[in-house]
N, C-alpha and C positions, 0 to 999 in steps of 0.2 A: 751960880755957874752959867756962863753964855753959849747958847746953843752953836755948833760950828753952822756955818751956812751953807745949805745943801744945795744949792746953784752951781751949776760948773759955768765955764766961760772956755768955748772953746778952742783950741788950740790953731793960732793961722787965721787968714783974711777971711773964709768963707764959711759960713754958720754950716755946713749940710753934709750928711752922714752919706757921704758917696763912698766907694768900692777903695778911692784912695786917700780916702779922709777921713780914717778909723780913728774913734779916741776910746780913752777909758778910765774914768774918774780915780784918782787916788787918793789919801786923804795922807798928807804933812804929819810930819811931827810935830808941828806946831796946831793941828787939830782943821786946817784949814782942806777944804777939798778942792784941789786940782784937774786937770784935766791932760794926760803923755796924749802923747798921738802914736798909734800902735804901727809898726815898718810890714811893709807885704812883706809874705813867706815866698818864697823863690822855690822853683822847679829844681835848679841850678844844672847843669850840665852833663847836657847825654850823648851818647855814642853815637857818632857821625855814619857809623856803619849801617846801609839798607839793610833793611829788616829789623836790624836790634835800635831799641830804644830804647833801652836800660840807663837809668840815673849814672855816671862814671864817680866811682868808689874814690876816698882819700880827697874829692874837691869840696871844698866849704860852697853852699849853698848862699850864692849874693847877687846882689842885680850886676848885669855888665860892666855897671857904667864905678862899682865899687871895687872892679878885681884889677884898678890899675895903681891901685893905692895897696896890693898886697907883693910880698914875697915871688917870685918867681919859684920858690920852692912849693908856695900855697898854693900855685896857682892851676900845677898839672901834677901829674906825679910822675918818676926817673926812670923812665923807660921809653921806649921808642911808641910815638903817638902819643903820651901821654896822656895829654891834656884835651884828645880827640876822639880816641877810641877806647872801648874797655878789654883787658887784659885778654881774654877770649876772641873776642875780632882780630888782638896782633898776633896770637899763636895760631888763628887759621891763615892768617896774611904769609907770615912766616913758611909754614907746612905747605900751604899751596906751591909758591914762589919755589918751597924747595923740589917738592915732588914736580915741577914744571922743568927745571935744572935736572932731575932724575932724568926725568922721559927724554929729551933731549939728547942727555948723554947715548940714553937704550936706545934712539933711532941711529946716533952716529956707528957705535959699534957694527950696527945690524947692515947697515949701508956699506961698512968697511968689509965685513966678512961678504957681503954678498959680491962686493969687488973684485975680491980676493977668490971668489969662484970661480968668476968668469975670466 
């Protein structure tokens, strides 16, 4: 029986175990051992909102330059900000914007009644 040969040969022009030039030996079904080259893990996309930094839920985790090749539906998820904020940042956007629209209204009233005094 022939020993398989435990040498890899790595994968791409540059011999060197850099940060973006991860390999990891696998061995064929034909007994041979190979060499994949492993993809960086990705941060993937977080809330644009100061202060929160939270990963944003429902997007797949990929480099930039691969979410132009996906779905429009992949890409954000169906709601207003989607694809920029997390669901928490739009319901205080929401809530502010509306209690701002409140107070507004309570000065015009209070301006009108006071009119109506004088």
């Amino acid at each position: 029986m022939k020993m398989p040969d435990s040498r890899v040969v790595r994968v791409g022009r540059h011999p060197y175990n850099t940060k973006s030039h991860k390999c990891k030996a696998v061995r064929t079904p034909g007994g041979k051992l190979v060499s994949h080259k492993i993809a960086k893990k990705t941060k993937g996309p977080v809330c644009g909102a100061p202060g929160c930094n939270i990963s944003l839920p429902g997007i797949k985790h990929l480099k930039g330059s691969a979410y132009k090749n996906l779905k429009k539906r992949e890409r954000r998820v169906s709601r207003a900000y989607g694809g920029s904020l997390c669901g928490t940042c739009v319901r205080e956007k929401i809530v502010r914007a509306f209690l701002l629209e409140e107070q507004r209204a309570v000065k015009k009233v209070l301006a009108e009644a006071q009119s109506k005094k004088k």
